[in-house]
N, C-alpha and C positions, 0 to 999 in steps of 0.2 A: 341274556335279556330277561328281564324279570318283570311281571306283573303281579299287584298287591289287590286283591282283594280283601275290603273291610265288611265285615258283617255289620251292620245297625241298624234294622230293621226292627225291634223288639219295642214293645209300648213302654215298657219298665214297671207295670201297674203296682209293684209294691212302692214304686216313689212316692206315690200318693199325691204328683202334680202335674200337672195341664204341660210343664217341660217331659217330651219324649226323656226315655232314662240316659241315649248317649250325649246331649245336653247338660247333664246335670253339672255341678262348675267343684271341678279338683283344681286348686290352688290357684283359680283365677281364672278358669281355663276349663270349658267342657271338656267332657270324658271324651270325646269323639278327636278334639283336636289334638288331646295326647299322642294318641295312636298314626292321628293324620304326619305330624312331627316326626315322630319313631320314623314313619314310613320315609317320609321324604330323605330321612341322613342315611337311608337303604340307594340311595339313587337308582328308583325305579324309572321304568320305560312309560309306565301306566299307572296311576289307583285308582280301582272301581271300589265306590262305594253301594253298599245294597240297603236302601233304604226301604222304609213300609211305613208305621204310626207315625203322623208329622214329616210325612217327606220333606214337601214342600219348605217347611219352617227351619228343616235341618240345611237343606241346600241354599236356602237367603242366609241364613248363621257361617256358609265358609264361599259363599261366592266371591269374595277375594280372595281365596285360593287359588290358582292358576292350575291347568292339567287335570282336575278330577274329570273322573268318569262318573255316571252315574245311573243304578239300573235298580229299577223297582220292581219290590215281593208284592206284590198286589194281597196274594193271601198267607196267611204268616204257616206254612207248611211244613215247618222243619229246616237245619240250619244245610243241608243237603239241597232241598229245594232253592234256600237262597244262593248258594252257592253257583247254581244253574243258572240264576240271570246275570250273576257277571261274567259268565264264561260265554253268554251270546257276545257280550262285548269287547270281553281282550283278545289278544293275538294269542291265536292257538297253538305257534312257535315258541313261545315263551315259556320260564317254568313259571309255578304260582305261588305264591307264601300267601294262606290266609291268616287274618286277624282277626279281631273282635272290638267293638267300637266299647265295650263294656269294661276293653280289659289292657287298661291302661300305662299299668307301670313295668310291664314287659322292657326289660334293658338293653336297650340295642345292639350290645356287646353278645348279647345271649342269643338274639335274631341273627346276629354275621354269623355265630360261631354254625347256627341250624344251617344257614346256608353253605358256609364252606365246607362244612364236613360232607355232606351230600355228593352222593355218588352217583351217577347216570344210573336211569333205572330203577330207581327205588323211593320210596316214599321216608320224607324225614320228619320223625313228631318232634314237637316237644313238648317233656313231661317233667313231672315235677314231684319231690317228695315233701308229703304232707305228714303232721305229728300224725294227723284222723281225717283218714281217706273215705271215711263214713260218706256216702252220699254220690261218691265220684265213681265214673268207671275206671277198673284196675287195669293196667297193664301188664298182660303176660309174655314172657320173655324165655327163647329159647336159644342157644349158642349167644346168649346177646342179644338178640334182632328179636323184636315185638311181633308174636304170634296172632294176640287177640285182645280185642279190649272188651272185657266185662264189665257189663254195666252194674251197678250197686245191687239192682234188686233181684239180679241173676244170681250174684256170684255166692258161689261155696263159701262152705265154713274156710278151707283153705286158699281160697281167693279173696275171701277178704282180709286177711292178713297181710297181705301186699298193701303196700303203701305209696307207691308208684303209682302216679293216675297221669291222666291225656287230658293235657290243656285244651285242644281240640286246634292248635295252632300247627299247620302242617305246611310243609315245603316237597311239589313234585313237579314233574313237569306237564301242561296245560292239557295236552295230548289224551296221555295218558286219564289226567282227572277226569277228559268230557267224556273218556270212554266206559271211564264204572259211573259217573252219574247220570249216563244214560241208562243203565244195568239196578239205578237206585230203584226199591218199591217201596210202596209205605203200608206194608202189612204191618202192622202193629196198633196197641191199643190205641195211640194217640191220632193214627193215621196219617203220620209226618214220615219225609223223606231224612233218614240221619247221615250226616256226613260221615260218621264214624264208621256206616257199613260197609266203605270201601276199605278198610282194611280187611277184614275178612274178603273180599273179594281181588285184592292184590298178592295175599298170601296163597290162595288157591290159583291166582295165574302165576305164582312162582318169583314174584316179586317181594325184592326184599323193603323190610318196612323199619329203619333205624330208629333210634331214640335218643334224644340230647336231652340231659337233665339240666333245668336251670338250675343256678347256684343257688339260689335261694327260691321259698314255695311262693313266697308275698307277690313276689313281680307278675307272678301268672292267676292271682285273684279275681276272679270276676266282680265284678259290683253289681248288686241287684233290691239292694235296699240303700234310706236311709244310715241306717248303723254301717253297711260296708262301707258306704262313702267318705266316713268320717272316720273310718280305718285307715281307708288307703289317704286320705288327707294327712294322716299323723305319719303314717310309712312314706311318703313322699317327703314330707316335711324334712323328718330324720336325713331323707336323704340328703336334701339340697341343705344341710345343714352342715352335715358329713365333709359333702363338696368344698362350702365354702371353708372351714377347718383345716382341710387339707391343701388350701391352696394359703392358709396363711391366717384369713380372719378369725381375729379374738370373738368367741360368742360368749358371754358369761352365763348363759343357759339356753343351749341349743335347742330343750322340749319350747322354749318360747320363745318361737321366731317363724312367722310365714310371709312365705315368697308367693307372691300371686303374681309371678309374671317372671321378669328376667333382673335377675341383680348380677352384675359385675362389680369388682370390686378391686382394685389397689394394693400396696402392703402399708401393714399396720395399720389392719383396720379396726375397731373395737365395737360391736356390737351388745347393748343392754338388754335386758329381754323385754317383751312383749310389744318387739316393734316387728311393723308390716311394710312388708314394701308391695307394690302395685305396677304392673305393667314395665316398661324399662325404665331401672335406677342405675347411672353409675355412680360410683364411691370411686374418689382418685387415694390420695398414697394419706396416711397419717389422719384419718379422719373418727370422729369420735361419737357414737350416736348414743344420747340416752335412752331411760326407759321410756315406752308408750307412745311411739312417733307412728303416727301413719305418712309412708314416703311415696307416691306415684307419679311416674313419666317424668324422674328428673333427675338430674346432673348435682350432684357435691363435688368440689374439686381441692383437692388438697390439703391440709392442716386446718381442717375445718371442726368445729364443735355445734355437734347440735344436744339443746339440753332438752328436760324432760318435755313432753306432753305439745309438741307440735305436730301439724297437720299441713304438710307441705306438697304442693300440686304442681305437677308440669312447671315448675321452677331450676332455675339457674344459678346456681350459687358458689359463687368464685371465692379461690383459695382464702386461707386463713380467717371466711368468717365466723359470726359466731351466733347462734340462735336460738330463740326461746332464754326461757324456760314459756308455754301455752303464748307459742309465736303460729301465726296462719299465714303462710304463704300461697298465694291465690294462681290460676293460672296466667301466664306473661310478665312474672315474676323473674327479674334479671338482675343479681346483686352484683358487681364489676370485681369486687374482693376486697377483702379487708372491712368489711361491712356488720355491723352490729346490727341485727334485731331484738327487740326485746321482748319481756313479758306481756303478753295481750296486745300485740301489735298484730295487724293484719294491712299484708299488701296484697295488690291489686294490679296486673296489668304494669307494672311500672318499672323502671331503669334507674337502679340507685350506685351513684361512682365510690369509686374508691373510698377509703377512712373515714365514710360517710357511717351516723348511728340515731337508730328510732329508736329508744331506751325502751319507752312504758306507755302502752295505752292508746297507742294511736292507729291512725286507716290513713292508709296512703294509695291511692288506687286513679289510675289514667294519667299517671306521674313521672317527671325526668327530673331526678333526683342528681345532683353533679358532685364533685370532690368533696369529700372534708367539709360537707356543712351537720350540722346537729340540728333535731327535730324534738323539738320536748315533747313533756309528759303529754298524754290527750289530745295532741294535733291532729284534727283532720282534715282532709282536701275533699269537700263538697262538689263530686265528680258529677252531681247526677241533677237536669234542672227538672224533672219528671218525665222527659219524652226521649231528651237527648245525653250523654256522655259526653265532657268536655277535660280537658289536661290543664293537667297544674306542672310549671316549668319551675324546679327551684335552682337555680346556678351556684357554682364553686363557691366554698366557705361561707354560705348562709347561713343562720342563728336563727333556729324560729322556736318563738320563748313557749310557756306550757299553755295551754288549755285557746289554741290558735285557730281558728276557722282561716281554708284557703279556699274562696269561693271562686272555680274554675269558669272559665279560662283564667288565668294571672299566672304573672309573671314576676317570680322576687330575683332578681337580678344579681350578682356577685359581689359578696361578702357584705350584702343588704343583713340588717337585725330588727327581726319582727317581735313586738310586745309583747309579754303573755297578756292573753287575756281576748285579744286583739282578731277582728274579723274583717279581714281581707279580701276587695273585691277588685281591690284593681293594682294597676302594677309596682310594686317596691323598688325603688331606687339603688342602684347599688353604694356601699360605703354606709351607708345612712340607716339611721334608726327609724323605722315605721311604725306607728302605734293606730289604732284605734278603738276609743270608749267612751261610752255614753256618758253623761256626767249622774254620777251617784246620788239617791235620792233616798230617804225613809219618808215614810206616811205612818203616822204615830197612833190614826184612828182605825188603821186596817184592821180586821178581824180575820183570824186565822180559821178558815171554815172547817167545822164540826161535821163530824159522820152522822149519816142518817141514819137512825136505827133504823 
């Protein structure tokens, strides 16, 4: 049985904003909900969170999280003291794995391995080896098994040559932990209780205190600035980079590509650089993304091309379309497939069928766009009368010629051809050509008005 206590309790004051530091947003995504994630593919019994700066604010930010526990530092004590108000509230049966809401790229492959290897009876760290352990406490080590952790401004000349240092991330069992953080004091300068003094205090009851190195130092980074953030932002990055490569997707420059959310992906997928995706994206099989695309909350499906410099939202985009080049797909956006967008088109809210194509320049928004009809240059549908939203109906194999006003509600009816030029208020005929235009006039005496200095 496992319970997970999260440390996040900490103001973060080097962030230098009004966001608590486990708030801060890695790759679309607060530092705090990394760790929350990690935690959960642990399948815990429990997670307590130890909140303190912005409680409140952090627990409306995951109240749709289901199962959290949550137990507040009232006074910021030491990471020992925090550790004590979650232990009023798990099961004292259980063992414990703490985390840190700060320290996010921990790989969950590295957190089973701390757990499996754990032996009854002993305390499991993990530690890490850094190029420059400057700053960190060293972990000292005898048959193996970690004697004592020096802290930086203790240790010897030959203790700080160790390079070995204690993430502060530890697995024991519950029991045992309330027994030395009752045993904690806060004699020391700062006047804080350290969670790390229970190692010395496990070694003197004869308990042994293991060490699992993670494979790499980066994952067990803490964040506590600015500039870290934007570290771990680029080592995350690399990573879900790595991922996607390995599972098959073409990246033609993997340092230019972020994932702010979830991307799935297909085979044969070709990625350009400096596109983003947002929240959940699927890509299905053969699909081809240019450069400079911002993609969030939506679906590509099949031998689809999207070209450069589109801005596509909570869209639906069925197989073999084709999009852009500076196309905006709006949210409620549903292309049926085989669908042309073009350059400086923007939809809106709308259902466009099959071998249907908006080539150039136009707004199609609160619209049921049907088979195989074509939409010229500059057409818009005038969805909006100032208070209310109203739908434009275009039926099978319609023609609406260039520079077309569809003043909503109306209805162009099947395989109806609308004029260019032409502003449409009421409903089009099918078969039939619809036009309307004012009859053309010049005024010979007009004067073209002049700037006022």
């Amino acid at each position: 049985m496992l319970s997970i206590v999260i440390l996040a309790a900490g103001k973060g004051t080097r962030m230098n904003s009004v966001l608590p530091k486990v708030l801060q947003p890695l790759a679309g995504k607060p530092l705090l909900e990394h760790v929350i994630c990690s935690s959960k593919s642990l399948k815990p019994d429990e997670i307590c969170i130890v909140h303190g700066f912005a409680g409140e604010m952090i627990q409306q930010r995951f109240k749709s999280i289901s199962n959290l526990k949550w137990a507040q530092q009232k006074e910021q004590l030491g990471t020992g003291h925090a550790v004590m108000q979650a232990t009023k509230i798990i099961s004292n049966k259980n063992k414990v794995l703490v985390l840190y809401g700060d320290v996010p790229l921990v790989n969950i492959e590295t957190l089973k391995l701390l757990i499996e290897n754990h032996q009854d009876n002993e305390i499991s760290l993990l530690t890490a080896i850094l190029p420059n352990a400057d700053g960190y406490g060293r972990i000292v080590r005898q048959n193996g098994h970690i004697q004592a952790i020096i802290e930086d401004s203790d240790a010897r000349e030959t203790e700080k040559s160790i390079n070995e240092i204690n993430t502060g991330i530890m697995y024991c069992e519950a029991a045992q932990l309330n027994s030395w953080l009752s045993r904690l004091n806060n004699n020391n300068s700062k006047g804080e209780y350290y969670l790390t003094d229970i190692i010395d205090m496990a070694v003197k009851d004869g308990i042994k205190v293991s060490g699992i190195k993670a494979k790499k130092w980066e994952e067990v980074m803490g964040i506590n600035d600015k500039k870290e953030l934007a570290k771990a932002e680029r080592l995350l990055q690399r990573n879900l980079a790595n991922d996607l490569m390995e599972q098959g997707v073409s990246l033609l420059d993997p340092s230019r590509l972020d994932i702010r959310g979830t991307l799935t992906c297909g085979q044969d997928v070709v990625i350009d650089i400096n596109v983003i995706f947002e929240g959940e994206v699927v890509i299905g099989n053969n699909v081809s993304i240019g450069p400079n695309n911002i993609i969030r909350n939506s679906e590509i499906h099949d031998n689809t091309v999207i070209y450069a410099n589109c801005h596509i939202d909570n869209a639906l985009i069925g197989q073999k379309s084709e999009i852009g080049p500076y196309a905006r797909l709006r949210p409620g956006t549903d292309l049926v497939g085989n669908v042309k967008i073009g350059n400086f088109v923007e939809v809106k809210k709308s259902t466009v069928g099959e071998n249907s194509k908006i080539n150039h320049l136009s707004y199609i928004g609160d619209a049921n766009v049907g088979t195989s009809v074509n939409i010229g240059a500059g057409t818009i549908t005038c969805n909006y009368d100032g208070a209310n939203k109203h739908s434009t109906i275009i039926k099978e194999g319609a023609f609406i010629g260039s520079g077309v006003e569809l003043v909503a509600p109306v209805v162009i009816e099947k395989n109806a051809t609308i004029g260019a030029g032409s502003t449409i208020s009421k409903s089009a005929p099918e078969d039939s050509l619809t036009l309307e235009r004012a009859k053309q006039t010049s005024h010979e005496k007009w004067q073209r008005p002049i700037k006022k200095i």
